[in-house]
NUSE-590816 format. One record per residue (C-alpha): residue in one letter; x, y, z. Coordinates in nm, 2 decimals. Layout:
% NUSE-590816
<site residuo="A" X="X" Y="Y" Z="Z"/>
...
END
This chain:
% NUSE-590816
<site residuo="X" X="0.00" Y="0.00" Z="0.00"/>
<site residuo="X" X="0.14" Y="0.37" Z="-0.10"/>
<site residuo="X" X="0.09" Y="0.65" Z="0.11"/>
<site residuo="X" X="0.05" Y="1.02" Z="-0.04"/>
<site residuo="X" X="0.05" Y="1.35" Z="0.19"/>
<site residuo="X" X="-0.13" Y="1.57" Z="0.03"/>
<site residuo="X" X="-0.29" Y="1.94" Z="0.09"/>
<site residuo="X" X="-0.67" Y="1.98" Z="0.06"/>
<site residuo="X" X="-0.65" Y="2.10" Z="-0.29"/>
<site residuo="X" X="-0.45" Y="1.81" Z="-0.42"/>
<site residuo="X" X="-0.73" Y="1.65" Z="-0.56"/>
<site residuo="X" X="-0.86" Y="1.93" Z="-0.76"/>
<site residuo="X" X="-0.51" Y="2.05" Z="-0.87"/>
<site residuo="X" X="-0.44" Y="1.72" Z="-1.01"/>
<site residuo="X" X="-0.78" Y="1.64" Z="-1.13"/>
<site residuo="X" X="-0.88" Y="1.33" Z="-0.94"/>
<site residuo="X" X="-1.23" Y="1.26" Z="-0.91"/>
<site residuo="X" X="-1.36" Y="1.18" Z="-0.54"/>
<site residuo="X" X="-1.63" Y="0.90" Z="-0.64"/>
<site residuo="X" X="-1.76" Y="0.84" Z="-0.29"/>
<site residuo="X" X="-1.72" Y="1.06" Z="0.03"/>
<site residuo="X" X="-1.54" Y="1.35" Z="0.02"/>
<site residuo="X" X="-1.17" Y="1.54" Z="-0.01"/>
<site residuo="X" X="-1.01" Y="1.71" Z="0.27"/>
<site residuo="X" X="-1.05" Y="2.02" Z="0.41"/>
<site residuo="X" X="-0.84" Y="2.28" Z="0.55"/>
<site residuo="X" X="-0.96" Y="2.16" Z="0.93"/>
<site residuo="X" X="-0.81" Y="1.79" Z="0.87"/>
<site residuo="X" X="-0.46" Y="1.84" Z="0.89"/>
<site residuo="X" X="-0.53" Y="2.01" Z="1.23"/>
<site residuo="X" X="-0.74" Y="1.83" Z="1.43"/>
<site residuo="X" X="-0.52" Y="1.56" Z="1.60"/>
<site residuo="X" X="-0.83" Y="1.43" Z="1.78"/>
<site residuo="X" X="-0.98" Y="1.29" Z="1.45"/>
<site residuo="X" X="-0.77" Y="1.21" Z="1.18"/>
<site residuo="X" X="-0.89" Y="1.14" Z="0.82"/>
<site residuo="X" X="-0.82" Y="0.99" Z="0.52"/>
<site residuo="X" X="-0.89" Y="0.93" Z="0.10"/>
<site residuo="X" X="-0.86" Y="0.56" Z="-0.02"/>
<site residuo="X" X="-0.83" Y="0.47" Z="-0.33"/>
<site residuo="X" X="-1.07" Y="0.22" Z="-0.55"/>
<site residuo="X" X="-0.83" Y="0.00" Z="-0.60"/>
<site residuo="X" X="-0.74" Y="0.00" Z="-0.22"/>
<site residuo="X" X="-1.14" Y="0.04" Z="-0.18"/>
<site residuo="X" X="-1.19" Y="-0.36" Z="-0.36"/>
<site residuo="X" X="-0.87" Y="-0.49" Z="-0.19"/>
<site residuo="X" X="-0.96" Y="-0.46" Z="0.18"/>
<site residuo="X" X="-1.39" Y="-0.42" Z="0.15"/>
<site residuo="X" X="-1.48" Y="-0.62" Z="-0.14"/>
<site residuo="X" X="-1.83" Y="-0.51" Z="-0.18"/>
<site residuo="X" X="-1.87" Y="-0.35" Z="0.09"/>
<site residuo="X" X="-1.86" Y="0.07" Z="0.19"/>
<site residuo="X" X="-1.50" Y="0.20" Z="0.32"/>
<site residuo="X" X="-1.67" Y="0.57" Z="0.44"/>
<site residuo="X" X="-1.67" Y="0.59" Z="0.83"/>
<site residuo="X" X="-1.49" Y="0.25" Z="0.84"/>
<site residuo="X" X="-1.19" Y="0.31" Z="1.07"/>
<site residuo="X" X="-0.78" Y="0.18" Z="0.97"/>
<site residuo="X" X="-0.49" Y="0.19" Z="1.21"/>
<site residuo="X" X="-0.17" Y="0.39" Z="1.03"/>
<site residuo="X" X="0.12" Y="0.39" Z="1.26"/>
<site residuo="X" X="0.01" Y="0.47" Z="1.61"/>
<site residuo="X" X="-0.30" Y="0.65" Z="1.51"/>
<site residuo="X" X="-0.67" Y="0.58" Z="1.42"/>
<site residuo="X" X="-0.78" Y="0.68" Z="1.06"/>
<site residuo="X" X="-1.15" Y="0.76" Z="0.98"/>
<site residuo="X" X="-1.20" Y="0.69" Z="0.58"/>
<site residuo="X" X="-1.42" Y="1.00" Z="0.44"/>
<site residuo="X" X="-1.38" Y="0.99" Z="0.06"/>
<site residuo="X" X="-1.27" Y="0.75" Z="-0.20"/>
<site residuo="X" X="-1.10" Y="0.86" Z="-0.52"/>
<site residuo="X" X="-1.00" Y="0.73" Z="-0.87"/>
<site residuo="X" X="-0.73" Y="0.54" Z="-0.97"/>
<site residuo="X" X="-0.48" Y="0.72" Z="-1.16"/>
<site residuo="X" X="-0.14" Y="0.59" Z="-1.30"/>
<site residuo="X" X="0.18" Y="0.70" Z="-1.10"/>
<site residuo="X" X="0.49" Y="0.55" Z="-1.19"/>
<site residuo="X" X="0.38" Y="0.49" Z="-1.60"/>
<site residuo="X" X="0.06" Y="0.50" Z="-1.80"/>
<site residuo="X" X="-0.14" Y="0.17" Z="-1.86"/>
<site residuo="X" X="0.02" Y="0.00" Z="-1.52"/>
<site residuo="X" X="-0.25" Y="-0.18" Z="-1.28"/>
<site residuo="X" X="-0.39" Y="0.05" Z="-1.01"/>
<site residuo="X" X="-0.23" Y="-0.01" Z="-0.66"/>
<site residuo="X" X="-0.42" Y="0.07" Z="-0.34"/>
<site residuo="X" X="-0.31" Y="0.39" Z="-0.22"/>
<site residuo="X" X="-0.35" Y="0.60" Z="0.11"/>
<site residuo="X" X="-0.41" Y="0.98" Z="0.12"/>
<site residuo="X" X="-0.38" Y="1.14" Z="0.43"/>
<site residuo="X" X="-0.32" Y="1.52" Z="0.51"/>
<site residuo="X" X="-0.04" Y="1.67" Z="0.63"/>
<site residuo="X" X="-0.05" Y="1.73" Z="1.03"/>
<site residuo="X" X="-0.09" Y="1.43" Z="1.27"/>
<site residuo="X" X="0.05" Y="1.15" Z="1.07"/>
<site residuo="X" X="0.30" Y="1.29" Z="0.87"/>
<site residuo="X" X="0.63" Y="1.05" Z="0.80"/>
<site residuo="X" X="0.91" Y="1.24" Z="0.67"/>
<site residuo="X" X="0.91" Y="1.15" Z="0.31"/>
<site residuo="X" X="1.05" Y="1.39" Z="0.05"/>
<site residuo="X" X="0.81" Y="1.67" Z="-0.09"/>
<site residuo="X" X="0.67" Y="1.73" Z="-0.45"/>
<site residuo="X" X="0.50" Y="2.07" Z="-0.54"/>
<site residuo="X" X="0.25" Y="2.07" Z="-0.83"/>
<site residuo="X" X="0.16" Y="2.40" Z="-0.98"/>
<site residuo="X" X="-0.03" Y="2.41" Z="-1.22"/>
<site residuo="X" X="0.01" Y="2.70" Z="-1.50"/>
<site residuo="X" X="-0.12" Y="2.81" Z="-1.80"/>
<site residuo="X" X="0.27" Y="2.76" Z="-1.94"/>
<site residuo="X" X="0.62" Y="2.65" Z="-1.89"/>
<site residuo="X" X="0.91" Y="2.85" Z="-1.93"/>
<site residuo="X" X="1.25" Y="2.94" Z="-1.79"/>
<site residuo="X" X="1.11" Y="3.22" Z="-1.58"/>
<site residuo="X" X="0.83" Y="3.04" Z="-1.38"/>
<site residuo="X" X="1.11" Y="2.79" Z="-1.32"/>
<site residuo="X" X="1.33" Y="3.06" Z="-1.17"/>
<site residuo="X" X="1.01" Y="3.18" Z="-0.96"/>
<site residuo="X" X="0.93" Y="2.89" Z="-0.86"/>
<site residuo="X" X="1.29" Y="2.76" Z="-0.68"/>
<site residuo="X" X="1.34" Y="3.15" Z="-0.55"/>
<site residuo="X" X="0.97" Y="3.11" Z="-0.36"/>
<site residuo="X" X="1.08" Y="2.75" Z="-0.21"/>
<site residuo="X" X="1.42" Y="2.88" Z="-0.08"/>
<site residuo="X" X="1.29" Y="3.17" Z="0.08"/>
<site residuo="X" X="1.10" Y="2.95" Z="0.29"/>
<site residuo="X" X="1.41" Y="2.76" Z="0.38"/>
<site residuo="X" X="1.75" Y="2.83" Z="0.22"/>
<site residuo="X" X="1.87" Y="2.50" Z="0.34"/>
<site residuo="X" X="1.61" Y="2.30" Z="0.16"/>
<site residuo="X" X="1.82" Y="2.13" Z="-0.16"/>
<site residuo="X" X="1.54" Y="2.27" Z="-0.44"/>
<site residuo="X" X="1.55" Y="2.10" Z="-0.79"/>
<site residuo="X" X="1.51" Y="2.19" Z="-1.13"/>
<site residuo="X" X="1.08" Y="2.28" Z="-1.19"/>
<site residuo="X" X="0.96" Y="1.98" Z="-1.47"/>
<site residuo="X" X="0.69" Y="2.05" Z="-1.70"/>
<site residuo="X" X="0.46" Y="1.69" Z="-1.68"/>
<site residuo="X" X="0.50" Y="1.63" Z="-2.01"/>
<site residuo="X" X="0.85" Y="1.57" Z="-1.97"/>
<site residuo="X" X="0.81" Y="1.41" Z="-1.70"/>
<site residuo="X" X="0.58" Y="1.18" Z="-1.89"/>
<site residuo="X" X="0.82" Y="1.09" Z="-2.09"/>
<site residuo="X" X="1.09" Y="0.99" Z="-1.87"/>
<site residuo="X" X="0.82" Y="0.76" Z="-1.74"/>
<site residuo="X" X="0.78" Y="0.61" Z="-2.09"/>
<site residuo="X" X="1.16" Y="0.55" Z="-2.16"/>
<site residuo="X" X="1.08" Y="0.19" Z="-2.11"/>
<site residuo="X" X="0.85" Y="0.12" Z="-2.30"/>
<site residuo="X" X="0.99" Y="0.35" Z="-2.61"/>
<site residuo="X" X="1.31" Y="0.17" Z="-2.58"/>
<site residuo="X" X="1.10" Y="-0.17" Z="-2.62"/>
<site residuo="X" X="0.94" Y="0.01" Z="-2.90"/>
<site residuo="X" X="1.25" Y="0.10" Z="-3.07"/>
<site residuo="X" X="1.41" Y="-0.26" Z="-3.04"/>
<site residuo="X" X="1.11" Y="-0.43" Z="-3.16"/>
<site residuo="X" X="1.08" Y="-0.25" Z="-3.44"/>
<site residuo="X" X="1.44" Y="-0.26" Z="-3.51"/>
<site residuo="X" X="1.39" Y="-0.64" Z="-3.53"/>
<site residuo="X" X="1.04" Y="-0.60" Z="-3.74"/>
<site residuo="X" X="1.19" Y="-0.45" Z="-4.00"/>
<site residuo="X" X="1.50" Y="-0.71" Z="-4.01"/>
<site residuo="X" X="1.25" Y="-0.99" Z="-4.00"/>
<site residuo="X" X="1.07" Y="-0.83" Z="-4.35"/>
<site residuo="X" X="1.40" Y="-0.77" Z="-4.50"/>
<site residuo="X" X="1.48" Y="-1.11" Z="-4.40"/>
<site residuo="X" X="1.14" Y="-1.27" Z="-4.54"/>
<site residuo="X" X="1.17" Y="-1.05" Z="-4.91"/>
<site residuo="X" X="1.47" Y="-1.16" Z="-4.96"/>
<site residuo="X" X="1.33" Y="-1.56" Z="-4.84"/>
<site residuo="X" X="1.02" Y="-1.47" Z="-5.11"/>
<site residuo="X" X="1.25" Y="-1.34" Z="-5.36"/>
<site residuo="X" X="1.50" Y="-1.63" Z="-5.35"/>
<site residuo="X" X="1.25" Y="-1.90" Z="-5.37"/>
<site residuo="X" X="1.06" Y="-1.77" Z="-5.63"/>
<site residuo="X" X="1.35" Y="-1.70" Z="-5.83"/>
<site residuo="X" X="1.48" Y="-2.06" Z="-5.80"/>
<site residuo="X" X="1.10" Y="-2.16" Z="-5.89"/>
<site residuo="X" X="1.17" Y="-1.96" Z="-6.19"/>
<site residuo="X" X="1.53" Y="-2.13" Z="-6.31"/>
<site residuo="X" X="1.40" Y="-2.42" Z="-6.22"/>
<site residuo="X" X="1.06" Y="-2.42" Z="-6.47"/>
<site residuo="X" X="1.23" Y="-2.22" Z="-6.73"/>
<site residuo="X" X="1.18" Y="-2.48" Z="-6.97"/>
<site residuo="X" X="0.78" Y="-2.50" Z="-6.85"/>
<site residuo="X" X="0.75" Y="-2.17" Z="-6.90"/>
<site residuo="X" X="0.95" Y="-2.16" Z="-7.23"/>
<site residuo="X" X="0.69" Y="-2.42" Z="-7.38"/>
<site residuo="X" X="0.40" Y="-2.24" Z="-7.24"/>
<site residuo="X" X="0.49" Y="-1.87" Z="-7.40"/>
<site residuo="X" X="0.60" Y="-2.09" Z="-7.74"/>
<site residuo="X" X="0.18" Y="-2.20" Z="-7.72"/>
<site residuo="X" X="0.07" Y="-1.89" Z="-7.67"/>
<site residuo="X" X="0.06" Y="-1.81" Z="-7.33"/>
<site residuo="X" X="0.18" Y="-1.40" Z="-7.27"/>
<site residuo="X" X="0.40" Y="-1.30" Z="-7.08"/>
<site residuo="X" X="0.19" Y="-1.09" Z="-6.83"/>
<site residuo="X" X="-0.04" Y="-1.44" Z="-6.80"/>
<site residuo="X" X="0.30" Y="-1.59" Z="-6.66"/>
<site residuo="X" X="0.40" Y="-1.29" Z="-6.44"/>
<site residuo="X" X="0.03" Y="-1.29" Z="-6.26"/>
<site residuo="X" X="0.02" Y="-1.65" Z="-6.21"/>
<site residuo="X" X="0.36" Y="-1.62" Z="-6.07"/>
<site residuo="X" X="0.24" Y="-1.34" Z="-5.84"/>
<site residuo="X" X="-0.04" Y="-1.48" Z="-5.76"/>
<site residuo="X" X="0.21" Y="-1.82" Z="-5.61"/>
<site residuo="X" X="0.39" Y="-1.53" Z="-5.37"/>
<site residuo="X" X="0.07" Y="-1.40" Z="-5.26"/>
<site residuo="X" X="-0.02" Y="-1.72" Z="-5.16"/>
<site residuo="X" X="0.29" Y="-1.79" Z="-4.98"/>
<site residuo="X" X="0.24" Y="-1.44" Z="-4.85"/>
<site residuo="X" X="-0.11" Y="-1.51" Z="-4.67"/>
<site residuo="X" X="0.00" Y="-1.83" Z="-4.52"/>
<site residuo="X" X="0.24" Y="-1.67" Z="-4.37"/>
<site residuo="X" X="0.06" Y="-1.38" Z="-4.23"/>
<site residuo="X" X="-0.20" Y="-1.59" Z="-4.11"/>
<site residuo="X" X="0.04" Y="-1.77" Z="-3.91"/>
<site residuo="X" X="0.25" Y="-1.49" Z="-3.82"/>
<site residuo="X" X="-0.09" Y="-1.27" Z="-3.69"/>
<site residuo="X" X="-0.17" Y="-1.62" Z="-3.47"/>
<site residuo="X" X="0.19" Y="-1.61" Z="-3.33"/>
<site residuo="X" X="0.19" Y="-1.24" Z="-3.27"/>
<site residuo="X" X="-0.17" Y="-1.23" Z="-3.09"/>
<site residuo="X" X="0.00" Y="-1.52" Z="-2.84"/>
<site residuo="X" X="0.32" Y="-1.39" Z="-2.77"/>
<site residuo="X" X="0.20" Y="-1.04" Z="-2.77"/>
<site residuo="X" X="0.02" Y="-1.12" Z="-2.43"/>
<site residuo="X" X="0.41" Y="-1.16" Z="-2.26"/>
<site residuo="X" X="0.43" Y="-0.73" Z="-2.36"/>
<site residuo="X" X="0.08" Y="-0.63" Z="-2.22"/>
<site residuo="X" X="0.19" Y="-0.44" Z="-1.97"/>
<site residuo="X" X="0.44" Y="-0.22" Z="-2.24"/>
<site residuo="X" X="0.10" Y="-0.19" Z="-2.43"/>
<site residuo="X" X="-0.08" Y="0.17" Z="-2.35"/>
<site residuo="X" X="-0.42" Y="0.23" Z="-2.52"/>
<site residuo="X" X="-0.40" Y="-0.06" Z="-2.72"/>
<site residuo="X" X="-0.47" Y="-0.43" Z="-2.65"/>
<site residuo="X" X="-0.22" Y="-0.71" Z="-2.78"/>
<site residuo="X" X="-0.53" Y="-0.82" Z="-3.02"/>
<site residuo="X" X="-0.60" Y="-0.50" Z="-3.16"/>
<site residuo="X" X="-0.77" Y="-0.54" Z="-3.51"/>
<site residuo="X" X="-0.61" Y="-0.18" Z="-3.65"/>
<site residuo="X" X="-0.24" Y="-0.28" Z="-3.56"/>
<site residuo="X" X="-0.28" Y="-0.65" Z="-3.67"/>
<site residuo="X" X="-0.47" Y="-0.56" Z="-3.98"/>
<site residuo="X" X="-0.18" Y="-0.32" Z="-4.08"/>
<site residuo="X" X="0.07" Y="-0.51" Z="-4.00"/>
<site residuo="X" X="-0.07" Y="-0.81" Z="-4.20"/>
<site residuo="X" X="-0.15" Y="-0.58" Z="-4.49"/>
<site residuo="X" X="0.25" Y="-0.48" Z="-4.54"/>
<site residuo="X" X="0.36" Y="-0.85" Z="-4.49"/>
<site residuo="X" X="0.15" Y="-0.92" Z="-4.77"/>
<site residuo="X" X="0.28" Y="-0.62" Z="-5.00"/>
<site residuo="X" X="0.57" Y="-0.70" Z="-4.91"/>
<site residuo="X" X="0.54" Y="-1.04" Z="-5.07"/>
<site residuo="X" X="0.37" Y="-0.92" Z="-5.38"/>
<site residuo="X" X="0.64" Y="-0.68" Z="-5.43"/>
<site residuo="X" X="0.94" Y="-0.96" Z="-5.37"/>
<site residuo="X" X="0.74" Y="-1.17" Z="-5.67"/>
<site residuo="X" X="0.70" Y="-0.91" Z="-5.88"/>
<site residuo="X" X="1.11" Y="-0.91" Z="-5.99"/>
<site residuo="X" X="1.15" Y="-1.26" Z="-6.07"/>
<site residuo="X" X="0.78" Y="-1.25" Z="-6.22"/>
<site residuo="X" X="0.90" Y="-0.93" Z="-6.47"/>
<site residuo="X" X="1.25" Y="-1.12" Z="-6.52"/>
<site residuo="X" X="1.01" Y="-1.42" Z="-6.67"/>
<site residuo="X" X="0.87" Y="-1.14" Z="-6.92"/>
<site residuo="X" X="1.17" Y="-1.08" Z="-7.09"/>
<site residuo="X" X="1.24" Y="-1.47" Z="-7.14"/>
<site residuo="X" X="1.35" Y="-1.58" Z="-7.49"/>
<site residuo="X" X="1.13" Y="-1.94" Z="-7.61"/>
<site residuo="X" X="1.35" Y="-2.03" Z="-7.85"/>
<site residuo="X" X="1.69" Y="-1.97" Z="-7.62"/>
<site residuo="X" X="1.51" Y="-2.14" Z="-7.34"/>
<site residuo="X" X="1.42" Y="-2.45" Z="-7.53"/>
<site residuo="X" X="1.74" Y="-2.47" Z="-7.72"/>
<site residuo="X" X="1.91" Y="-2.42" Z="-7.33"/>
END
């Protein structure tokens, strides 16, 4: 369970909904006689399943807790990760000495409410060790280094494994071709044209190409469960990403069939039969 100090306007500043109860007030953090507190849902299902956490009463350290409000889940350390119960209680009776993060929240960013911003915090204690002001967007992204970095590899190896499978497509189909020149030599000496040839030999790679998406989509919908919690907004069966992906796999194999298949146009009957 995670514990969060917070002031009375911490929920409105940040924009979490209070779904059941109420937030603090300014009275809270000062009367030692009745301390409060904000659970979370997800700490709301954990420890009353079913049930109503308002008035119930939780022991925190050496003091008694009244629950007064419940609010929503929100992502912490990364977007997309499971909700984790979570205590807020205001500053005053309880208070362990944990670091402090200010929020502000401004209509922009810039060097100057940066400087404003540190020179306010050390005049209320020059001792206090005050770093850098971060926009949340930045911050955002530091959370997302993970998963981008996941991103990056994976797509590094996507785009080796489609290099890797035009140049399979191409080889085969150009072995197919050596190996049937004769076939084909005969055919375009009965009248068969050349585009006839070149579609039918298209048509063999696209073939190829759809068995293979079909199994690659099975594979990818499996072993794409291992990376759900990497996945944000998106589920690992996701009909737009597996659609797309299929549709360039099968491009790509059209396109790798297309060379030998134009090389066949420009075959010679009469030096392939004499050959």
């Amino acid at each position: 369970m995670n514990n969060n100090f917070v002031w009375p306007n911490y929920f409105d500043l940040m924009r979490i909904p209070i779904h059941r109860g109420r937030g603090f007030v300014a009275a809270d953090g000062l009367d030692r006689a009745r301390v409060v507190a904000v659970v979370s849902e997800a700490m709301a299902r954990r420890y009353w399943p079913g049930g109503d956490p308002i008035g119930r009463t939780i022991r925190v350290r050496d003091a008694d807790v009244e629950v007064v409000g419940v609010a929503a889940d929100i992502p912490y350390n990364a977007p997309g990760e499971t909700p984790s119960p979570r205590l807020y209680l205001p500053f005053g009776p309880v208070y362990f000495p944990y670091g402090l993060s200010f929020h502000i929240r401004a209509d922009h960013f810039d060097a100057a409410l940066a400087r404003a911003v540190r020179s306010e915090l050390r005049a209320l204690d020059p001792r206090v060790q005050v770093p850098t002001p971060l926009p949340y967007n930045e911050l955002r992204m530091q959370s997302l280094y993970p998963g981008r970095v996941v991103a990056l590899v994976s797509t590094g190896f996507g785009v080796v494994a489609l290099l890797l499978a035009l140049t399979g497509i191409y080889g085969v189909m150009t072995h197919i071709l050596v190996a049937r020149r004769r076939e084909f030599a005969v055919r375009l000496a009965l009248g068969a044209t050349p585009a006839r040839l070149a579609r039918s030999v298209i048509r063999l790679g696209l073939v190829w190409g759809i068995a293979g998406t079909a199994v690659g989509v099975a594979a990818a919908i499996v072993l794409a469960q291992l990376l759900r919690g990497l996945l944000f907004g998106v589920t690992p069966s996701d009909l737009v990403s597996l659609a797309a992906s299929g549709g360039m796999l099968l491009m790509a194999s059209v396109a790798a069939a297309y060379l030998p298949a134009r090389r066949l146009t420009r075959v010679d009957p009469a030096a392939a039969l004499r050959g």
